[in-house]
LUMDRENTOR-350885 format. One record per residue (C-alpha): residue in one letter; residue number from 1; x, y, z. Coordinates in steps of 0.05 Angstrom, whole numbers, plus 5000, padded with zeros to 4 digits. Layout:
// residues N
<rec><aa>A</aa><i>NUM</i><px>X</px><py>Y</py><pz>Z</pz></rec>
...
//
This chain:
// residues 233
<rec><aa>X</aa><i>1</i><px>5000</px><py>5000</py><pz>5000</pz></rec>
<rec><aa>X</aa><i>2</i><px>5056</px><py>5054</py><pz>5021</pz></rec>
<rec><aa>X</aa><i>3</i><px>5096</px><py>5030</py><pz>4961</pz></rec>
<rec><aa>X</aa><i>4</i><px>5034</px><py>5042</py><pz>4913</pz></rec>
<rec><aa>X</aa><i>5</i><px>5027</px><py>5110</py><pz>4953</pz></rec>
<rec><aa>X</aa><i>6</i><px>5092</px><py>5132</py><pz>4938</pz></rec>
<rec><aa>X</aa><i>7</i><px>5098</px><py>5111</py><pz>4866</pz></rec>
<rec><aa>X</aa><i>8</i><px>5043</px><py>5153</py><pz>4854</pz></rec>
<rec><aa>X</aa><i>9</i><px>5069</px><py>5216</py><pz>4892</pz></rec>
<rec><aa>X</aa><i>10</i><px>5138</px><py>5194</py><pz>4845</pz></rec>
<rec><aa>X</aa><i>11</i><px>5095</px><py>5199</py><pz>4786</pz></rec>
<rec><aa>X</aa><i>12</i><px>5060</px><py>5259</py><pz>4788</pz></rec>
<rec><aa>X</aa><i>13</i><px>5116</px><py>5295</py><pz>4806</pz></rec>
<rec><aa>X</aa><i>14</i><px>5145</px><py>5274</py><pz>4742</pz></rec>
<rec><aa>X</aa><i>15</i><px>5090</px><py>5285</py><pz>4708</pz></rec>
<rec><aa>X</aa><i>16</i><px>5092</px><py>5366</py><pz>4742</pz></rec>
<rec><aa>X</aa><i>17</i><px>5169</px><py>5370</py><pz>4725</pz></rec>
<rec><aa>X</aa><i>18</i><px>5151</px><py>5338</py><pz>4655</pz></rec>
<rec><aa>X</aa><i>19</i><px>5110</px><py>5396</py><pz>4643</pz></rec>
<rec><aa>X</aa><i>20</i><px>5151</px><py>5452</py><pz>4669</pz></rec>
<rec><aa>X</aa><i>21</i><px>5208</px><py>5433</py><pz>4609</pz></rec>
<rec><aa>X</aa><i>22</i><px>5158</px><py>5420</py><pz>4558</pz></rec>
<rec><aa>X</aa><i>23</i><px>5103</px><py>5466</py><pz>4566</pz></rec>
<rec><aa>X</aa><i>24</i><px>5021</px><py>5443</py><pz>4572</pz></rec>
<rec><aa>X</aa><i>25</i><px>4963</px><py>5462</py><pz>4514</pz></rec>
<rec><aa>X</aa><i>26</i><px>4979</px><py>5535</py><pz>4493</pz></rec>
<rec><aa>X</aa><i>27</i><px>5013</px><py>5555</py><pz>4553</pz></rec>
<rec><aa>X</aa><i>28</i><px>5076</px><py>5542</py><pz>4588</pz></rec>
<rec><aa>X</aa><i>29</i><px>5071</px><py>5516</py><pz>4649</pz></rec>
<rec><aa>X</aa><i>30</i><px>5121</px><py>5538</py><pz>4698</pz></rec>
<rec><aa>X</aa><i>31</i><px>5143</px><py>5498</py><pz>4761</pz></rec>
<rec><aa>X</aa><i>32</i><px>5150</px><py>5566</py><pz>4804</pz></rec>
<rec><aa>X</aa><i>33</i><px>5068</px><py>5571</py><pz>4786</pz></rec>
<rec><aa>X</aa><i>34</i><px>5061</px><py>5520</py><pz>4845</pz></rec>
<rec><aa>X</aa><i>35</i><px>5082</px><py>5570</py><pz>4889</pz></rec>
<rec><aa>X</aa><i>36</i><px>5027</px><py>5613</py><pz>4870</pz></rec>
<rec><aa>X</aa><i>37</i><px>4963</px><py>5616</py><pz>4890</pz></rec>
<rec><aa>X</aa><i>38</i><px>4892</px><py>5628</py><pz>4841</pz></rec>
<rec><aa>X</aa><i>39</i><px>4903</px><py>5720</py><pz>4869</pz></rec>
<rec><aa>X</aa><i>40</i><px>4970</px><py>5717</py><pz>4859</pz></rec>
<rec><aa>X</aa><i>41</i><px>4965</px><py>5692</py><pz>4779</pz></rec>
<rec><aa>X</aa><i>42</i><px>4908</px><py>5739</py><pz>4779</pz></rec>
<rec><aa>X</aa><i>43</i><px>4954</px><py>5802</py><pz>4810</pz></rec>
<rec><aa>X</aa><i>44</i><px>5011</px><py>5784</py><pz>4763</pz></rec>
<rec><aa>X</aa><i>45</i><px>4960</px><py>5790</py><pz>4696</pz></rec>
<rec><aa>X</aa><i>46</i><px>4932</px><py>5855</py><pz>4724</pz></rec>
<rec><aa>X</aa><i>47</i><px>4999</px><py>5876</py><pz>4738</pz></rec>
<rec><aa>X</aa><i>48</i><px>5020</px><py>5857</py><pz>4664</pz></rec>
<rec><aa>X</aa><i>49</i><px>4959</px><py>5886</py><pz>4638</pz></rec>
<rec><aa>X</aa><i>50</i><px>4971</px><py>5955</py><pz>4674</pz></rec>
<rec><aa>X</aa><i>51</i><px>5047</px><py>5951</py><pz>4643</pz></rec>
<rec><aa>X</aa><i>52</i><px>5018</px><py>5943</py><pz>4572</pz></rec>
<rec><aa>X</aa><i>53</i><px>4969</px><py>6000</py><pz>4575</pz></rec>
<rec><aa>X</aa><i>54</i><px>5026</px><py>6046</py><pz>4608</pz></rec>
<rec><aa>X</aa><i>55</i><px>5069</px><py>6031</py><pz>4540</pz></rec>
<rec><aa>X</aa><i>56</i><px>5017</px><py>6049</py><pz>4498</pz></rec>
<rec><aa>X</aa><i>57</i><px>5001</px><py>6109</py><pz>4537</pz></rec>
<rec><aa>X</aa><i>58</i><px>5073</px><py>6127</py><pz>4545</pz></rec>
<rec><aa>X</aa><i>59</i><px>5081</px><py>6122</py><pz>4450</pz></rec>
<rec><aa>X</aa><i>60</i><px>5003</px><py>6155</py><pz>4454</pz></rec>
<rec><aa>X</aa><i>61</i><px>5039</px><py>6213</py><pz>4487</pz></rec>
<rec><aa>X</aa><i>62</i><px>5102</px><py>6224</py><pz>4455</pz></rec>
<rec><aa>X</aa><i>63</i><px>5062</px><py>6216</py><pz>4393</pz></rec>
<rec><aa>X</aa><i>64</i><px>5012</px><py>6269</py><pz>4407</pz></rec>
<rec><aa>X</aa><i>65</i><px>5066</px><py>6315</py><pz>4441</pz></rec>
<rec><aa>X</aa><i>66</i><px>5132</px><py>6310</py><pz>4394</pz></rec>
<rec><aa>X</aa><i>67</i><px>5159</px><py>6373</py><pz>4410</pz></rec>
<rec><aa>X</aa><i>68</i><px>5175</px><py>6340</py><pz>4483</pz></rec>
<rec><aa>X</aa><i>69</i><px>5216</px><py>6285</py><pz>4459</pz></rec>
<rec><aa>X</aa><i>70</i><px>5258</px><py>6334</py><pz>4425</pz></rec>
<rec><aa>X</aa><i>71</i><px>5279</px><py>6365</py><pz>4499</pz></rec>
<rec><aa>X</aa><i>72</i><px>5317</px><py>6298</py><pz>4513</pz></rec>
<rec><aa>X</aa><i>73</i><px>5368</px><py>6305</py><pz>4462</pz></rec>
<rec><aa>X</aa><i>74</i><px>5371</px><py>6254</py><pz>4421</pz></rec>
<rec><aa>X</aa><i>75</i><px>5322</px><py>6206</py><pz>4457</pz></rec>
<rec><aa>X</aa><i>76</i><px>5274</px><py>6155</py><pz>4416</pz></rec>
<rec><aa>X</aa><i>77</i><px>5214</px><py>6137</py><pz>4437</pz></rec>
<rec><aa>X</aa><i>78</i><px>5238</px><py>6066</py><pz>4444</pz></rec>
<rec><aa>X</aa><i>79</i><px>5296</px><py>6092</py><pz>4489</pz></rec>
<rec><aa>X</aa><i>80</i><px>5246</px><py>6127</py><pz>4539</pz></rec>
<rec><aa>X</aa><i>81</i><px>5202</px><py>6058</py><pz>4534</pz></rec>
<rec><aa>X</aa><i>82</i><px>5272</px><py>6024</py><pz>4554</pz></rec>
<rec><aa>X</aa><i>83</i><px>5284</px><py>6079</py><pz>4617</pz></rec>
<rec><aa>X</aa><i>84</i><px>5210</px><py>6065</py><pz>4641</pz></rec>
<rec><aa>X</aa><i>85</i><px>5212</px><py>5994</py><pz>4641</pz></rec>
<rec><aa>X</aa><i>86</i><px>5271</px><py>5957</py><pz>4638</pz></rec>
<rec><aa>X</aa><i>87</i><px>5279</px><py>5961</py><pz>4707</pz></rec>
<rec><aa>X</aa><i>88</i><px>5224</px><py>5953</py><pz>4769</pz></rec>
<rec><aa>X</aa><i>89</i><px>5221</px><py>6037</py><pz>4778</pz></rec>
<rec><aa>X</aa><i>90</i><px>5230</px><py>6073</py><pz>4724</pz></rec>
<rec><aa>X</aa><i>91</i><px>5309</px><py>6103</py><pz>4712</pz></rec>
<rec><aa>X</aa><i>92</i><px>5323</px><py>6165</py><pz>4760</pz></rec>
<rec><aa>X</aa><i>93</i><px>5364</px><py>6220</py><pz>4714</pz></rec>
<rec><aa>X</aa><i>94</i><px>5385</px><py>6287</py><pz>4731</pz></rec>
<rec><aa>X</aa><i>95</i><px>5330</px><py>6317</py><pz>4686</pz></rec>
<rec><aa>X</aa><i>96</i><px>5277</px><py>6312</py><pz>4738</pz></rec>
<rec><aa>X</aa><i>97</i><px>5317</px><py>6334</py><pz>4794</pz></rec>
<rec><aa>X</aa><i>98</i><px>5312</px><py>6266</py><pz>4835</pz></rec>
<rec><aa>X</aa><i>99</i><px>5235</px><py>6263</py><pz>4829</pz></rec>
<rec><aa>X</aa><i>100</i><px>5195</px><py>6203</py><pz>4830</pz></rec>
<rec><aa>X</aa><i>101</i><px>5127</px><py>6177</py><pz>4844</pz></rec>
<rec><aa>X</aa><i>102</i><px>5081</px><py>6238</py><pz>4851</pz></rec>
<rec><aa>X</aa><i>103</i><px>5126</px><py>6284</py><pz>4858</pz></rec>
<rec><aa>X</aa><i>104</i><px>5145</px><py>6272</py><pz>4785</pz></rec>
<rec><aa>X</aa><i>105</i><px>5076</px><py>6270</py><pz>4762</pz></rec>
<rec><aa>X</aa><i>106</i><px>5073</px><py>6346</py><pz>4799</pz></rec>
<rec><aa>X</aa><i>107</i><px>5133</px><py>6367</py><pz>4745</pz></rec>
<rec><aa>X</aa><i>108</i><px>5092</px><py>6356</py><pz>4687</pz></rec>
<rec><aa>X</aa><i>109</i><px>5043</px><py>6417</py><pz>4705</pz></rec>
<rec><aa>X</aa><i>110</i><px>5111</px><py>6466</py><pz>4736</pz></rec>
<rec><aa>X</aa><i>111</i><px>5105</px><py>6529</py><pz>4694</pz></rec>
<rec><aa>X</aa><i>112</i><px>5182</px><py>6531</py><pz>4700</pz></rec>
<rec><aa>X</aa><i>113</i><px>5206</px><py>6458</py><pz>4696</pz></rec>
<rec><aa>X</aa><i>114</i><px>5240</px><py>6462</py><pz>4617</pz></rec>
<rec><aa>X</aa><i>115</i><px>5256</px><py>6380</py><pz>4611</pz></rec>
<rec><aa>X</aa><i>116</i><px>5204</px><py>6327</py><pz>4581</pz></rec>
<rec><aa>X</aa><i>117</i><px>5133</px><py>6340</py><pz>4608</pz></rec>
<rec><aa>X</aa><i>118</i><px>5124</px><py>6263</py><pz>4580</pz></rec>
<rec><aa>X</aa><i>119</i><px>5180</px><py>6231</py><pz>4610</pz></rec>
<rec><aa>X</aa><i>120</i><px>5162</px><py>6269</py><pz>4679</pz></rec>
<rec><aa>X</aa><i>121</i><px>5086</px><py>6242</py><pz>4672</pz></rec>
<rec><aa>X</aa><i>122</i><px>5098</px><py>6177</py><pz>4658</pz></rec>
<rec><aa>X</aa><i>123</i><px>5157</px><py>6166</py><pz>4699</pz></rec>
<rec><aa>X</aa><i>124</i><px>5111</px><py>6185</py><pz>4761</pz></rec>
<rec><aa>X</aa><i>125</i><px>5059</px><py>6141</py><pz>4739</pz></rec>
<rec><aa>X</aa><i>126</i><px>5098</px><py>6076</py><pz>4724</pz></rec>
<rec><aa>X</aa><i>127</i><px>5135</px><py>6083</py><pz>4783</pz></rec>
<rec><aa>X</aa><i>128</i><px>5074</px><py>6105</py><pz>4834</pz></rec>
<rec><aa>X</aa><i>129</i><px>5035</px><py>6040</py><pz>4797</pz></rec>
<rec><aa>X</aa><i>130</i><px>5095</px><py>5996</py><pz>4822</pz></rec>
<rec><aa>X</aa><i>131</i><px>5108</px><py>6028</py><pz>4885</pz></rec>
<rec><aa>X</aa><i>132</i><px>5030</px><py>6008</py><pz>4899</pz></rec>
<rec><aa>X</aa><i>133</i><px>5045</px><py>5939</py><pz>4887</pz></rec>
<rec><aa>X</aa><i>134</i><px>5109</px><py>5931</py><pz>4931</pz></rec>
<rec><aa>X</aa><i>135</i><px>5155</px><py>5939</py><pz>4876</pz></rec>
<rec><aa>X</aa><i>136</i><px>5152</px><py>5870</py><pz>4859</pz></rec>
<rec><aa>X</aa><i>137</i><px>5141</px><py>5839</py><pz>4784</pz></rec>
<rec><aa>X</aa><i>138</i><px>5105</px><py>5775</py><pz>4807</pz></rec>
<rec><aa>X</aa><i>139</i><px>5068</px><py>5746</py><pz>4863</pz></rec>
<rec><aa>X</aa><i>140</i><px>5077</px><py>5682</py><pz>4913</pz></rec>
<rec><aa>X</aa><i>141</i><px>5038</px><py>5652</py><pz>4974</pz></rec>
<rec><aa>X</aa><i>142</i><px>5074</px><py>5686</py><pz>5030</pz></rec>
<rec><aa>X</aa><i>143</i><px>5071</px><py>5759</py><pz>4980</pz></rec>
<rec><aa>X</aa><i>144</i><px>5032</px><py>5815</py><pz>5009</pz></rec>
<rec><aa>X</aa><i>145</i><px>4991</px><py>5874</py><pz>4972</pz></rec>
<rec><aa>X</aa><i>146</i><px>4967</px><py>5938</py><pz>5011</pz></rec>
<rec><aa>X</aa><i>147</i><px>4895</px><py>5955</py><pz>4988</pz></rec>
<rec><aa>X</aa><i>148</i><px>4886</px><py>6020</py><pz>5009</pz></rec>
<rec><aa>X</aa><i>149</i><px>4955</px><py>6043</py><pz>4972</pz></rec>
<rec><aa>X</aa><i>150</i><px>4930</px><py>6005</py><pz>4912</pz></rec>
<rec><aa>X</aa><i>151</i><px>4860</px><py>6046</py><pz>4917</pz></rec>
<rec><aa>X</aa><i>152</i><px>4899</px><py>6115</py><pz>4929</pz></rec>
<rec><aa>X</aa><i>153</i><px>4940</px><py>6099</py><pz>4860</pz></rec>
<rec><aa>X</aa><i>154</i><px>4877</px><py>6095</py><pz>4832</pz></rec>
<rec><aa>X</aa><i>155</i><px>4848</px><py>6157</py><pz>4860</pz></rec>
<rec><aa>X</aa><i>156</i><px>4915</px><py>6191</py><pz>4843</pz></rec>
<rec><aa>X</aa><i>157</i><px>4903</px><py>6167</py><pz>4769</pz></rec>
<rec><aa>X</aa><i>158</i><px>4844</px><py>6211</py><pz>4772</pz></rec>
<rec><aa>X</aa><i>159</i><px>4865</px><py>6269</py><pz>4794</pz></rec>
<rec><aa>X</aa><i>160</i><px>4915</px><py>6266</py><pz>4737</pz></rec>
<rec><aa>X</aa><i>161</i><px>4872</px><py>6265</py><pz>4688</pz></rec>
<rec><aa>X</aa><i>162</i><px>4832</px><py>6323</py><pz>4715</pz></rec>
<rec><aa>X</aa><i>163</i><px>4900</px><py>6359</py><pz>4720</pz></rec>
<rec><aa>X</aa><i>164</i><px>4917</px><py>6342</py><pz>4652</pz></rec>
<rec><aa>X</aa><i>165</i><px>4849</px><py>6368</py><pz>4625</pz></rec>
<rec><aa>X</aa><i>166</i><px>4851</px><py>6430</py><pz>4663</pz></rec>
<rec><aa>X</aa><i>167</i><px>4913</px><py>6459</py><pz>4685</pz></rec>
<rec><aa>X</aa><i>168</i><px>4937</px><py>6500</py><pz>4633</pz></rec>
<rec><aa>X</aa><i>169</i><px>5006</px><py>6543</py><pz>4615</pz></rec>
<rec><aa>X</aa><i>170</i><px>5011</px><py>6618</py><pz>4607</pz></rec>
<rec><aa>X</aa><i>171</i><px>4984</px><py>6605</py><pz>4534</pz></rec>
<rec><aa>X</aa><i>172</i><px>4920</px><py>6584</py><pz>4558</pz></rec>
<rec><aa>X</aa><i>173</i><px>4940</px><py>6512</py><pz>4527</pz></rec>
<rec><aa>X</aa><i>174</i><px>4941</px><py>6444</py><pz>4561</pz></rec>
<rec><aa>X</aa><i>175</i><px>5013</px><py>6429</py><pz>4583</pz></rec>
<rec><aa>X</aa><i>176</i><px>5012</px><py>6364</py><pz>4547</pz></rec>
<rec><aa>X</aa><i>177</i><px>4953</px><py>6353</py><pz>4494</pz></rec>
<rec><aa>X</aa><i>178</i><px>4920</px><py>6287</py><pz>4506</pz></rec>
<rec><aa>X</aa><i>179</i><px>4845</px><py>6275</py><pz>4478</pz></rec>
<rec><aa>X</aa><i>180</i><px>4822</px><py>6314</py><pz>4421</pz></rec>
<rec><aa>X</aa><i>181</i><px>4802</px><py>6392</py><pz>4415</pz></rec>
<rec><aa>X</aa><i>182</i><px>4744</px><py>6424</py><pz>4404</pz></rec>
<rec><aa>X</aa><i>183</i><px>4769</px><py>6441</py><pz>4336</pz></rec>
<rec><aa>X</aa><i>184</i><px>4790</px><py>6367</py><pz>4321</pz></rec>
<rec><aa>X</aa><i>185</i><px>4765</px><py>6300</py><pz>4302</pz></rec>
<rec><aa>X</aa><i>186</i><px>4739</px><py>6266</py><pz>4367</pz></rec>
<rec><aa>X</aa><i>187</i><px>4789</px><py>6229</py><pz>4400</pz></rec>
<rec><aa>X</aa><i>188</i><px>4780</px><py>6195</py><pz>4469</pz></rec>
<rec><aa>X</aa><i>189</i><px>4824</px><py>6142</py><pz>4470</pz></rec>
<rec><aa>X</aa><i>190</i><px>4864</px><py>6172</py><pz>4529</pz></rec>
<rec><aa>X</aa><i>191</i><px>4819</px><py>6181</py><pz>4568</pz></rec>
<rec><aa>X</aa><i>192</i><px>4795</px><py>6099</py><pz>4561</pz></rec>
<rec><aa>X</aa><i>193</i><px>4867</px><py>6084</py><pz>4574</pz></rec>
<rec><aa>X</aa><i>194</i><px>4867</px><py>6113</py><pz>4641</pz></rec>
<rec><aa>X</aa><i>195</i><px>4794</px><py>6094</py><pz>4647</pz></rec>
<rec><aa>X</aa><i>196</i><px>4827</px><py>6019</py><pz>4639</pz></rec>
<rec><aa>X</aa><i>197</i><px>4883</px><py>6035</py><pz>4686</pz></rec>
<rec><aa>X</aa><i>198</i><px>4841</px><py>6064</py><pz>4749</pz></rec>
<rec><aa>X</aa><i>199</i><px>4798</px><py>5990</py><pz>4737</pz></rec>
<rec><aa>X</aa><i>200</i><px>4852</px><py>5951</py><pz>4742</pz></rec>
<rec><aa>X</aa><i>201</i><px>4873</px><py>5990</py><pz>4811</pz></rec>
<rec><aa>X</aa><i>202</i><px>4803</px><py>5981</py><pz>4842</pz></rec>
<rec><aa>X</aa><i>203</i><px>4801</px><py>5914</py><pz>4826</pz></rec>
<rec><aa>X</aa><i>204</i><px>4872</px><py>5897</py><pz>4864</pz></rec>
<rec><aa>X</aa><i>205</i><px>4851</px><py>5940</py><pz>4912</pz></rec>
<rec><aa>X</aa><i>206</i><px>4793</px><py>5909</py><pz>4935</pz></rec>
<rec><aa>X</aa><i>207</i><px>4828</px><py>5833</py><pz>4925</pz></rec>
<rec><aa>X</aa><i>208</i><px>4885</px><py>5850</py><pz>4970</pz></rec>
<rec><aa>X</aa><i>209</i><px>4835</px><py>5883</py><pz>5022</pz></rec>
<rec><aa>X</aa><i>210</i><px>4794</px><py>5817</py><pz>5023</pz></rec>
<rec><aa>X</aa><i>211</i><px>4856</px><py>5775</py><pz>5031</pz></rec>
<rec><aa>X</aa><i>212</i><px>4886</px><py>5816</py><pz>5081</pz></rec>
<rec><aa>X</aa><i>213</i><px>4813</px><py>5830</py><pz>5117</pz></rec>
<rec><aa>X</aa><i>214</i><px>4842</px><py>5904</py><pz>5125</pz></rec>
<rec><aa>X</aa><i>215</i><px>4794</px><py>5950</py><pz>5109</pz></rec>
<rec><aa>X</aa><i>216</i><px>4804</px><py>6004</py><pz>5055</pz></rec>
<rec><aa>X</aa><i>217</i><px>4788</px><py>6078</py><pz>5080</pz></rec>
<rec><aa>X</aa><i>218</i><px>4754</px><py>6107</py><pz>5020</pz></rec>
<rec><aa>X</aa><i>219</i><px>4772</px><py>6182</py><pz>5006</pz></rec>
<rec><aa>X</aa><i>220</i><px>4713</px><py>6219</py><pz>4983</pz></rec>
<rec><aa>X</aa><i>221</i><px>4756</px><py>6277</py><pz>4947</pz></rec>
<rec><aa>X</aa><i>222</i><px>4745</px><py>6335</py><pz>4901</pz></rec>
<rec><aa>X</aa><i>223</i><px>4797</px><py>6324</py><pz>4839</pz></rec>
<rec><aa>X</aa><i>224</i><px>4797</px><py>6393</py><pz>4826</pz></rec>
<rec><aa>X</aa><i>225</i><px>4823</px><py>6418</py><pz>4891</pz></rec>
<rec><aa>X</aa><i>226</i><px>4856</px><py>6336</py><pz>4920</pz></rec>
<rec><aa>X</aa><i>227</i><px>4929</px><py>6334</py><pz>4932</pz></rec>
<rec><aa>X</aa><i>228</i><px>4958</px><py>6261</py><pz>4911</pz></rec>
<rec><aa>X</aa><i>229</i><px>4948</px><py>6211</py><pz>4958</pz></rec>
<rec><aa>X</aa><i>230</i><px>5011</px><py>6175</py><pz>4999</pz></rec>
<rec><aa>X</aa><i>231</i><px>5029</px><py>6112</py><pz>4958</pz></rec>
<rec><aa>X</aa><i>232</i><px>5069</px><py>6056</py><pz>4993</pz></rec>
<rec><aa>X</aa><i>233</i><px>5104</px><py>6071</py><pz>5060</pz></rec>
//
């Protein structure tokens, strides 16, 4: 009986490692997956997901705002892409004076700041996104996730794209020109992009609360007048 027991336990380990070198159906199956649990696959896809529609909000924006790109000298869009995300925070360079999180999001409306208004936005957001999920680029049994600095991220996201929408320079123009103008062919794509982005955050938010059981303490804020909320520790 034990022996039958145990050649069973041989075999389906086999069978696991068997599939961690050769892959199962459509996708590969990784042996580290058993250390996961059902919220952490689920946190590392919305984690993906959020990366995917920062990249195309990050080419969106250089796209829309060329003249910004030009202020890096000699920077490609696929460069800045590279600075954002090749690494778990985004690259801290002298052109925005040690900033990160939402204190580099607050560079992108300074009347006075002269470097790339893009590179300053998205900066802030990638790296206030990550600092809201612990830094970390996948998830395990024993890995934690603060709800209520996942729900601030998304509040944050909000008030950005109020600020974006409204704060203007001394031209009277938006500092950095994302959905259309009156005086152009409708275009709301950004604005579904961080529509996307603040779901995602809720969602996590409200996961990590119920797996923690720590209750989230939700802001009822004005975006017009709301500083960013504190992010991390």
């Amino acid at each position: 009986m034990m022996k039958s027991v145990a050649r069973r336990i041989g075999q389906s380990l086999f069978f696991l490692l068997l599939l961690g070198l050769t892959g199962c159906s459509s996708s590969e199956f990784r042996l580290k997956n058993l250390a996961k649990t059902d919220i952490d696959l689920v946190t590392d896809l919305h984690l993906q997901q959020a990366d995917q529609h920062l990249k195309e909000l990050t080419i969106k924006l250089y796209k829309r705002n060329p003249r910004e790109l030009k202020k890096a000298g000699g920077a490609t869009i696929e460069s800045r892409l590279q600075q954002l995300f090749d690494a778990v925070r985004p690259a801290q360079t002298g052109e925005l004076e040690g900033a990160v999180d939402a204190e580099a999001l607050l560079l992108t409306f300074e009347p006075d700041f002269s470097g790339d208004r893009v590179f300053a936005l998205m900066s802030g957001l990638v790296g206030m996104l990550h600092t809201a999920y612990g830094n970390k680029e996948e998830f395990f049994m024993l890995s934690e996730l603060d709800g209520q600095s996942l729900y601030n991220s998304a509040r944050n996201i909000e008030i950005l794209v109020w600020r974006l929408k409204h704060r203007l320079n001394e031209k009277g123009e938006p500092f950095l020109l994302t959905n259309s103008r009156s005086d152009e062919v409708n275009n709301l794509s950004y604005e579904r992009l961080f529509g996307k982005l603040i779901a995602i955050q809720d969602m996590i938010a409200r996961i990590a609360a119920d797996k923690s059981k720590r209750r989230i303490n939700f802001v009822v804020h004005n975006v017009a007048s709301a500083a960013f909320l504190p992010v991390g520790l």
